[in-house]
N, C-alpha and C positions, 0 to 999 in steps of 0.2 A: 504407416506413419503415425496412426494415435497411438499404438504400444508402444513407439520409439520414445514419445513427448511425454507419455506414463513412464517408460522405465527413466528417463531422463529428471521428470521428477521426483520418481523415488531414491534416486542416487544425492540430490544436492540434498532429500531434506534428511540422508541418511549424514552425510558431510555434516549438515547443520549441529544432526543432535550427537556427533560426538565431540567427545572433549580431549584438545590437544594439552602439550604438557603446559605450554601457558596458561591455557586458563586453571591447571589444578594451581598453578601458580600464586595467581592472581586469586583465588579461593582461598589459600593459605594466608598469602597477604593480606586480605580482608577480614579471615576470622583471626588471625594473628595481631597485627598490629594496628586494626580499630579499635581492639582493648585496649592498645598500651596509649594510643596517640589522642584516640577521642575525634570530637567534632574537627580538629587537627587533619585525619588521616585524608579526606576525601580530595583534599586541597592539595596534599603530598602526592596521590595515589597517581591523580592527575598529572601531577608535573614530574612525576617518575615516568609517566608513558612518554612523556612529551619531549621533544630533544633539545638537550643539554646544552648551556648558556656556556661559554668559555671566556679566559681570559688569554689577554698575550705578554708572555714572558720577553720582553726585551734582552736583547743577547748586547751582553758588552763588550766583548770582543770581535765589535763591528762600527759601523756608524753610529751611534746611541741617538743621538740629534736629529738624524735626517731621517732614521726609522720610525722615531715616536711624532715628527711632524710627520711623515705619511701618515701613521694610523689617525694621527687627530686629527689631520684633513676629512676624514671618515666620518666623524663623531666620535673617536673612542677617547676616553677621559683616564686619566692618571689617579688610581686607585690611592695613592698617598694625599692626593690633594683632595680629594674627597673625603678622606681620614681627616683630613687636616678640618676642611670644612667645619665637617660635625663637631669634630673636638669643640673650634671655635663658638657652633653656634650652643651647645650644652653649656659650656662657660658662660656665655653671655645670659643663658636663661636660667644657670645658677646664682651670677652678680643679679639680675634682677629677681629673684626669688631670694635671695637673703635680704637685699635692697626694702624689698615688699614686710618682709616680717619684722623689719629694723623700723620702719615705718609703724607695724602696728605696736611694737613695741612702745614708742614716742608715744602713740595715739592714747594709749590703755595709760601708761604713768601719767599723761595729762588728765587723763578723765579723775583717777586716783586722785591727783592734786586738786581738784575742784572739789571733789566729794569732801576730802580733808578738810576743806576751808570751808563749808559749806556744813560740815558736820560741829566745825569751831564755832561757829557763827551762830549756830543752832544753840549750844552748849553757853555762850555768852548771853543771849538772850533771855535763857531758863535761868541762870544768874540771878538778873536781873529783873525777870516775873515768873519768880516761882509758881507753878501747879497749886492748886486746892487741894486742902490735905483729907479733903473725905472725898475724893479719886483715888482709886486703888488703880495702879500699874500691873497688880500679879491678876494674869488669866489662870481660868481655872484649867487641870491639867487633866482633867476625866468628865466624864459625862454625871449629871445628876440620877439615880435610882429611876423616878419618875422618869426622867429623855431615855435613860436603855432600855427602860420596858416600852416605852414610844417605840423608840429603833425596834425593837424585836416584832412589833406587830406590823412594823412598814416592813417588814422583811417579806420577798415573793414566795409565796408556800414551796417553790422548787428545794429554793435554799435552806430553806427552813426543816424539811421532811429529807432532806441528804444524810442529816446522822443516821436517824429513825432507818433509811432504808440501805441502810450499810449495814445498820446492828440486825434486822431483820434476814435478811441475806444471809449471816456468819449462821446465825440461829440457825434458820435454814439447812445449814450447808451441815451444822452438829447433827440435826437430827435426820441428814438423807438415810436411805438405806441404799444396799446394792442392788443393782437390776441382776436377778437371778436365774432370769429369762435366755442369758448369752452363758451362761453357766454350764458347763458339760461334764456331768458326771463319767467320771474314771467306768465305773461297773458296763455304762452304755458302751464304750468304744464307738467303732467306725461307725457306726449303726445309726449313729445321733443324725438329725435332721441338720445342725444347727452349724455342722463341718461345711454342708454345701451350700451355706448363706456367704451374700458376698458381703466381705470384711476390706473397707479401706486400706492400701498396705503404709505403714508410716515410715521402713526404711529399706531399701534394693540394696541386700546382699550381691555380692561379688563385684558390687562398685569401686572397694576400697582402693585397688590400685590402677583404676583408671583415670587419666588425665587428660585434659583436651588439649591440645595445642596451646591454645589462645590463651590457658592458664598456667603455662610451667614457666613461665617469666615470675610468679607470684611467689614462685619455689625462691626466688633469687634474697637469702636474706640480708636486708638493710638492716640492721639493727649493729652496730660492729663491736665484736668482742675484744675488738683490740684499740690503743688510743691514737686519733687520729688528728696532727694540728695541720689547722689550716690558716694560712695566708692569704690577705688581699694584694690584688696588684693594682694599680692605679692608671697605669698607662701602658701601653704598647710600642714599644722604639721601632721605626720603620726605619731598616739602613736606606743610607742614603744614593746609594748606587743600584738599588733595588728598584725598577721601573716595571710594573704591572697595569698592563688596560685593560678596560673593558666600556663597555656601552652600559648607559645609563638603564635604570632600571625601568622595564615597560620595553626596552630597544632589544630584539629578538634581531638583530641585524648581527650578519657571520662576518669574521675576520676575509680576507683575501688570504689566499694561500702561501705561506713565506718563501720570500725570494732568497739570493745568494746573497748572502752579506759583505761590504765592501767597506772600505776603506782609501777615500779619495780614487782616485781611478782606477785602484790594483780591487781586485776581486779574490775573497778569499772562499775556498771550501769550506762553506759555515754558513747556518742560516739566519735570515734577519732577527727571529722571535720563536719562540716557540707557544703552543697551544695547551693549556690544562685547564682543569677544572676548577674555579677559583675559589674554591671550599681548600685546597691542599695549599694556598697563602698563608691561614691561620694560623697551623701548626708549625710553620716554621718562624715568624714573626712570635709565636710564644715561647720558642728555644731561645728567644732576645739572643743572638749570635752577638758575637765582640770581637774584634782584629785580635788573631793569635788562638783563637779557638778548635781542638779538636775536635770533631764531629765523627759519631757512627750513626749509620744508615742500616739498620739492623735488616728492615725489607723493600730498600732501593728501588726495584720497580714497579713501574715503567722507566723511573727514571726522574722524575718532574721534580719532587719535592730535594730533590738530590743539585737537579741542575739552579732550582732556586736559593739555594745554599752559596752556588758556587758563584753567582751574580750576583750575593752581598759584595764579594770580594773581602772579604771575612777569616773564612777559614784556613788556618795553616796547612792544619790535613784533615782531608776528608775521604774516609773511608764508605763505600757504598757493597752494601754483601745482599745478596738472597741465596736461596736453598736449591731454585734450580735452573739448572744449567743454561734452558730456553729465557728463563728472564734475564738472567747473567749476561747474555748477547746481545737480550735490548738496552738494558743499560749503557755495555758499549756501544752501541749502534747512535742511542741519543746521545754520549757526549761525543763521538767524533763527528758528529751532525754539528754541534755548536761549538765544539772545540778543536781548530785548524792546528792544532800544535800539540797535540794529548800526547804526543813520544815525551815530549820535554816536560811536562807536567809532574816526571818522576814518582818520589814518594810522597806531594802533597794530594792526589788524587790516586786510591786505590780501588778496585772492583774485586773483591772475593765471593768467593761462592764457598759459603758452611752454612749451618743449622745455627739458627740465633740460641738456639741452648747451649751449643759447643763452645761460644766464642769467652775465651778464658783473660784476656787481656785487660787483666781490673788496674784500675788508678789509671788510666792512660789517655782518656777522654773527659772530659767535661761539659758536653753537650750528646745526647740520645738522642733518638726517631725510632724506635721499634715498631714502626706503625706496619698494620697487618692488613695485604688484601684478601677478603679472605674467602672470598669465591673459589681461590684456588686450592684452599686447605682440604676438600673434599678427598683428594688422592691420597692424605695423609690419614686416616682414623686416628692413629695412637697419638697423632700432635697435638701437644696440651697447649692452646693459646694463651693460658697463666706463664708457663715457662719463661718465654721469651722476655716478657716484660717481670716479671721477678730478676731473670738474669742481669737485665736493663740496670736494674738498680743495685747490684751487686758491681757491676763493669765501671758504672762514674763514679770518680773522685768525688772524695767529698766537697760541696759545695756547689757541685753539678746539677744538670738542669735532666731530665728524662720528658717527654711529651709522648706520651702512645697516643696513637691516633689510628681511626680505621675511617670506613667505608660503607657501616652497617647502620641501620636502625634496632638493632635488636640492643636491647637493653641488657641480655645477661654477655653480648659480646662487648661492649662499650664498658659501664661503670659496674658490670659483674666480674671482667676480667683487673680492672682495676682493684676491686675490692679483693679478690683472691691474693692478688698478687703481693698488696701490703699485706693482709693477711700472713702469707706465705714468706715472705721478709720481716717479717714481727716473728713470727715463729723460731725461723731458722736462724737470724743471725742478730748481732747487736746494732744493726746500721738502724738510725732515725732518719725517716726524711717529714715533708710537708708537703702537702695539697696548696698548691696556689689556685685561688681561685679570682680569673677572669673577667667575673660579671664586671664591676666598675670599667677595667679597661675595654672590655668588648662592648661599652655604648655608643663607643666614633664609629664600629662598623656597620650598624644597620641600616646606616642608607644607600648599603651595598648588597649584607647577606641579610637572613633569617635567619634569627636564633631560635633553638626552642628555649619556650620556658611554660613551668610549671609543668611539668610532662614526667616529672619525679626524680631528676638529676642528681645526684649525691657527691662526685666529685668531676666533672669533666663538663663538657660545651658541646653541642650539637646543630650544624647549619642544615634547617632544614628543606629539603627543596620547593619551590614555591615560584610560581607561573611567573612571573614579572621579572624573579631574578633567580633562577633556576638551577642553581651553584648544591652542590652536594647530594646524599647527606656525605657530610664529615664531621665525624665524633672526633674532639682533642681532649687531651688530659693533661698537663703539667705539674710534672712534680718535680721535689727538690731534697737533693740528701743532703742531710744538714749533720750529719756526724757517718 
């Protein structure tokens, strides 16, 4: 019985010290992107373990009314009104922030006007009782001979003895001689005592081509050789048939599982809502959709950012494609989930399956999502994630909107595949596009997501995940071709 509780010991603390593929994981992750993220990371690291905060996609080809009072009877809150909130309460503390500086404006011209009058009154006076004219007004503009030799002797001998041992030093340093003593004459060779003294090393050969993980993001260069203009946008247009919930932030409380969707007492095959991530809201709210819009969905699944396109009620046609076959199936799988009638949907809704490089149909769209998950790209090596979103920009008309978007926090996937990508359409061809940039519009959302900032951003947005409201990461980008 004791060798049994001995070997049984040595089994769990042999379990203990190895290391499964998560934790190399989780060691990557650590010396990886606590570089990039900083005092940032521990709070992400966390809420990356931790499970994932959702939203519910209201299905309009159901009840809309008696599904969204269910979930509010819950607690769950309408994501636009929430927008709306913030917008509201930023305005009001911009009106009282100009309010406030219009104020000290008045303040200061009134002080001015007193001073004026007060400087008048002064000048009237001397008028009329002039100064004595053996009063000299000019001060002297140097010290008298006598006071700087004063000054020089109140000086602390520190200060004083600072040239002295600066010019002593140089002196010094002209008349060193060499130490002769680490000297090793040629005639002696190996023989010399002074080969097997130890010598500090000052630099490790065969370093040159090694690189740490946690440092090849550094490789990534910002610096752009090419010109880049960028756009503010000001606001966010949230369609108006577009209904998204979720629970307030701090409320880790889950949705109920979705029922069958109805329509007065008929029952249709279609579910109330659907579940996603509410980092994948962003990037479609920054494609600003318009009734009569094109849309490509360059990598469509699961499905989500595809079916929230189609519950703008927006697009004319929406095409949704990925590369393989197994995602091609979830996609149809989620819309005949929410859509009772997909035979008759015809040519406004497509599902293809090509390679987002293949896809040659230029002029034809006016809204992109080339966005990449890209956990999957592993099967592929040769897949250039530049391609897709170059092509992106090559396929919209001009005047088109393109938003890549991912899944990662890695910085050379995010705003390094963007920078390649203009890069690589500056190169090749004569289309101009713009970088819109978001920051002004994305301040009505954070009393929903987390943004990163200051985290070295150079064209795109990042929601980053975070305990209380636990949504992402979701990298967006929007860009816009302007010729």
């Amino acid at each position: 019985m004791k060798g049994y509780v001995k070997l049984g010991w040595e089994s769990v603390s042999v379990k203990l010290k190895k290391k499964f593929p998560k934790d190399k994981a989780l060691q990557h992750f650590d010396d990886f992107y606590k570089n990039v993220y900083g005092e940032k990371w521990p709070s992400i690291r966390i809420a990356l373990l931790s499970p994932h905060k959702y939203c519910a996609l209201i299905n309009n080809f159901g009840d809309t009314q008696q599904i969204m009072t269910h979930l509010e009877n819950q607690g769950a809150l309408n994501i636009k009104t929430l927008f709306e909130l913030e917008e509201r309460n930023i305005k009001e503390n911009k009106n009282a922030q100009t309010r406030g500086e219009d104020l000290e404006k008045i303040y200061k011209l009134d002080q001015k006007m007193e001073q004026l009058v007060l400087s008048k009154q002064h000048e009237e006076v001397e008028s009329v009782y002039p100064q004595h004219e053996g009063v000299s007004k000019d001060r002297p503009n140097k010290l008298e001979p006598s006071l700087a030799s004063q000054a020089d002797e109140d000086m602390p001998p520190a200060l004083s003895s600072e040239s002295h041992h600066a010019a002593s030093l140089q002196s010094s340093l002209e008349s060193a001689e060499y130490d002769t003593h680490r000297l090793i004459d040629p005639s002696v060779g190996l023989s010399a005592s002074a080969l097997y003294e130890f010598v500090p090393a000052t630099k490790l050969k065969g370093m040159e081509d090694f690189v740490l993980e946690s440092e090849h993001y550094a490789y990534y260069k910002k610096d752009t050789d090419f010109p880049v203009h960028v756009e503010k946008e000001q606001k966010l247009n949230f369609p108006d048939h577009l209904h998204v919930l979720t629970f307030e932030r701090g409320n880790v409380s889950y949705f109920p599982s979705p029922r069958r969707a109805s329509t007065g007492s008929i029952f249709i095959m279609s579910s109330d809502y659907f579940l996603l991530d509410g980092g994948s809201l962003l990037p479609v709210l920054a494609l600003d959709l318009q009734p009569g819009d094109k849309v490509l969905d360059m990598c469509a699944a699961p499905g989500g950012k595809s079916l929230m396109m189609l519950q703008t009620l927006y697009p004319d046609i929406l095409v949704c494609n990925d590369v393989l076959e197994s995602r091609v199936k979830r996609i149809h799988s989620v819309m005949q989930q929410f859509l009772y009638d997909l035979d008759k949907w015809g040519d406004r809704l497509k599902v293809t399956q090509k390679d987002g490089r293949d896809i040659d149909e230029c002029n034809v769209y006016n809204k992109l999502d080339p966005s990449l998950v890209l956990l999957w790209y592993k099967n592929f090596p040769s897949f250039s994630l530049v391609a897709p979103s170059s092509n992106a920009l090559k396929l919209v008309s001009p005047g088109g909107t393109v938003v890549y978007s991912t899944c990662s926090l890695s910085p050379i996937q995010n705003d390094g595949v963007v920078h390649m990508a203009l890069r690589q359409v500056w190169q090749e061809t004569n289309i101009e596009v713009a970088i819109i940039d978001l920051s002004p519009a994305l301040q009505s959302v954070q009393s929903v997501f987390r943004l990163g900032t200051n985290i070295g951003l150079k064209y795109g947005h990042l929601i980053l995940p975070f305990l209380p409201a636990n949504f992402g990461p979701m990298y967006f980008c929007k860009i816009v071709r302007t010729k």
